[in-house]
N, C-alpha and C positions, 0 to 999 in steps of 0.2 A: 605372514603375507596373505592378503586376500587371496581367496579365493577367484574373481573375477578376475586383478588381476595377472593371476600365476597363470588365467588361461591366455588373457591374451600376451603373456608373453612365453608360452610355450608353442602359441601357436603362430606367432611374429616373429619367433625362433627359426620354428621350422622350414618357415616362407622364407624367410631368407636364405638358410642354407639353402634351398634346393635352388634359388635363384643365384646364387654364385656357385654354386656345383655345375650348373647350364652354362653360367658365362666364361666357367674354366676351362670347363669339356671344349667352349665354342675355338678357344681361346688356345687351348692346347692340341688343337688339330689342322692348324696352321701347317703345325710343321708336315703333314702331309699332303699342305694345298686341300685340304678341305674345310677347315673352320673359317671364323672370320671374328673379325676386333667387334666385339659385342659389349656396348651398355645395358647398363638394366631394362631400355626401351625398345630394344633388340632384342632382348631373350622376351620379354612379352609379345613383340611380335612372333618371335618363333614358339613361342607358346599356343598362340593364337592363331599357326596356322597346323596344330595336330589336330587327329584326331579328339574328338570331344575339345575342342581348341577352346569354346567360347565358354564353357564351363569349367573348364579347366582355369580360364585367365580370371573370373569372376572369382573362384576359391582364392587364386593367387594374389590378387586384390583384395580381397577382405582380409586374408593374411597378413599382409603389407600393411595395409589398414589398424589391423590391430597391433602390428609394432611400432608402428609410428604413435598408435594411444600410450604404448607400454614406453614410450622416451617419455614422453610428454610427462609422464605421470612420474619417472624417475628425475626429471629436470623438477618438477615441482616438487615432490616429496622427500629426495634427497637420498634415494638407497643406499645400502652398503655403507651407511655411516659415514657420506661426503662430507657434512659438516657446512658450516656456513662462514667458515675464511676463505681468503682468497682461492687456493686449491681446490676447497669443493666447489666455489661455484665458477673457477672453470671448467671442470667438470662437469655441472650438472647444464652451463651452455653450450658443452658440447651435444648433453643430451639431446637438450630442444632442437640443436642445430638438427641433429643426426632425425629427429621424431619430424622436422620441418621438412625435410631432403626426402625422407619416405612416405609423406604424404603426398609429396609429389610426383613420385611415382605411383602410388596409390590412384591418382587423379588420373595419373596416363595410362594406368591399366585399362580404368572404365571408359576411357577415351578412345582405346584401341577396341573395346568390347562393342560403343556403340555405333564408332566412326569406320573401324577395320585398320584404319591408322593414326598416327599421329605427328608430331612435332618431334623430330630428329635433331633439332640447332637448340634445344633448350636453354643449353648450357652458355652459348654466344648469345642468345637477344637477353637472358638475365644478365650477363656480365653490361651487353649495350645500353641497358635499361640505370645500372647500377651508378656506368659511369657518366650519366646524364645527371644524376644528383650532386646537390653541393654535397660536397666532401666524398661522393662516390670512389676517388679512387684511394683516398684513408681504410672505407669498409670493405676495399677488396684488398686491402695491406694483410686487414684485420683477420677477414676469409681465409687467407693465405696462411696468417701464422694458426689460426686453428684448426686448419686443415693436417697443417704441417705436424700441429704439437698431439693429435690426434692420430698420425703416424708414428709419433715416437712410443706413444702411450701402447699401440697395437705392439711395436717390435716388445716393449717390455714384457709385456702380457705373453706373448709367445714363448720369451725367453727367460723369465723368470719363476714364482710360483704364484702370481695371481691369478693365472688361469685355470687353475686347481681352485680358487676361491666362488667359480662361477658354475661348477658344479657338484653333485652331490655324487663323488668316488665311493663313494664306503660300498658302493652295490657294482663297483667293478672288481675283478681280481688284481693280480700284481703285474700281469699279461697287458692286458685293459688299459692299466695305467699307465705303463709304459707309451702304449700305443699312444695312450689318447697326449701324452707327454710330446712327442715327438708329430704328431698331425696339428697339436696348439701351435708349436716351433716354427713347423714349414709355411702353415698356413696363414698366422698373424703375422708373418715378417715378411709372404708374397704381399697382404693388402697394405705394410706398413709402407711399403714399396710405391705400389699404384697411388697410396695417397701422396706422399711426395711429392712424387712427379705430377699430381692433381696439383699441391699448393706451387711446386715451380710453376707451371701455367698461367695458374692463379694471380701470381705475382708476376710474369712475362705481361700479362695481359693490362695489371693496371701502371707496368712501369715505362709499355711504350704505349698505353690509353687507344691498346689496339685489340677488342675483344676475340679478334678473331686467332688472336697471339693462345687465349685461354682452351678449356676445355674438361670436359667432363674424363671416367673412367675410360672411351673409346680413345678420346686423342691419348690418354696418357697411355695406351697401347699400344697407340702410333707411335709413338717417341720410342716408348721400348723397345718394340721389333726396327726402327728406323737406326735406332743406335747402338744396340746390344746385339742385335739379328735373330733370325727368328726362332733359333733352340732355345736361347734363355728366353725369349718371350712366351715361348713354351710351355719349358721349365715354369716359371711365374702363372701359367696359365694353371697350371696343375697344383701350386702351392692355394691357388684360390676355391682348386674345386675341397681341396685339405679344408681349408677354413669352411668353405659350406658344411663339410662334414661333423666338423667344432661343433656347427651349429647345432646340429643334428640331433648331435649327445648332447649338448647345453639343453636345448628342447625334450628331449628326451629325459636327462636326469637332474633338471634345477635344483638350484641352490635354494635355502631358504629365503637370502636376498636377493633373491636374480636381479 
């Protein structure tokens, strides 16, 4: 693998982990009345309002910035031997989706860097905008199942051995592995969670053509503390800060085909 880019995807690695390690944290101190249901444009603002905030959100932007290059570049190039039947290039539109979704938050970093804030309803005027087009509510059917089928793909990865394929164990002990076994588990099967309940929304939204039915990672927190209550949203809160941490080591010890 190149060199350029192992960096920018150790370094789009690590941005994310610590971006959903923040949205876990925020996420799982609910249950003390002190967090709050945080998207990714939430924890940039609470990034952006620490100290060293505006430097801080810049790093964490370019970060983001270069994981959204590192889809891009996997949806085109095809890593890990996806192949070019129908399976790999669902997969590899997952990627583009996935490298689409983080330049947009990429965009609201810098937006929060030069505004102080930004657009909170993201989630609603794209869906409003979506279903304004002919056949707009076919491509939120379509959003919906690969949101959905991208949930399934997470719970695999957590609970079987592909997530061992996404790093390079040989420089862990037997300790290590274990651990890192059981944080892939908790952590890929909270987000496989949250996305779901993303493509339920998704598909709430284009089947009563009412965007405001939809919603990003916050509403889908709603729904979970609104239904589950708020230990197990918690609970899930905590399995997210697990997968930041995935990230962490992913960033940390790449695969050869990250």
């Amino acid at each position: 693998m190149a060199k350029t880019t192992t960096i920018l995807a150790q370094a789009g690695l690590g941005t994310k982990g610590i971006v959903y390690i923040l949205m876990g944290i925020l996420a799982a101190f609910t249950i003390f009345g002190m967090g709050q249901k945080a998207d990714s444009t939430d924890v940039l603002l609470f990034i952006s309002q620490q100290a060293f905030g505006k430097i801080l959100l810049v790093a964490v932007g370019v970060g983001l910035g270069a994981y959204s290059l590192y889809r891009f570049y996997q949806a085109i190039k095809g890593t890990d031997d996806w192949g070019n039947d129908l399976r790999g290039l669902g997969v590899r539109a997952g990627f583009f989706l996935g490298g689409f979704m983080y330049s947009l938050i990429t965009f609201s970093a810098f937006k929060i860097f030069l505004r102080g804030n930004t657009d909170n309803q993201q989630t609603s005027l794209l869906i409003e905008q979506v279903l304004d087009l002919p056949y707009g509510r076919a491509m939120l059917y379509i959003v919906s199942a690969s949101i959905l089928g991208r949930a399934i793909f997470d719970a695999t990865i957590g609970w079987s051995k592909l997530h061992k394929k996404k790093i390079s164990d040989d420089k862990l002990n037997e300790t290590g592995r274990k651990v890192l076994t059981r944080v892939a588990r908790i952590g890929f099967s909270a987000r496989a969670i949250v996305f779901a309940i993303i493509a339920f929304l998704i598909f709430r939204a284009a089947y009563f053509l009412n965007p405001d039915e939809a919603g990003g990672t916050k509403e889908a927190f709603s729904w979970l503390q609104n239904t589950l209550g708020t230990v197990v949203f918690s609970f899930i809160g905590l399995g997210l800060v697990a997968y930041g941490f995935f990230m962490l080591i992913r960033a940390r010890y790449p695969h050869m085909d990250i």
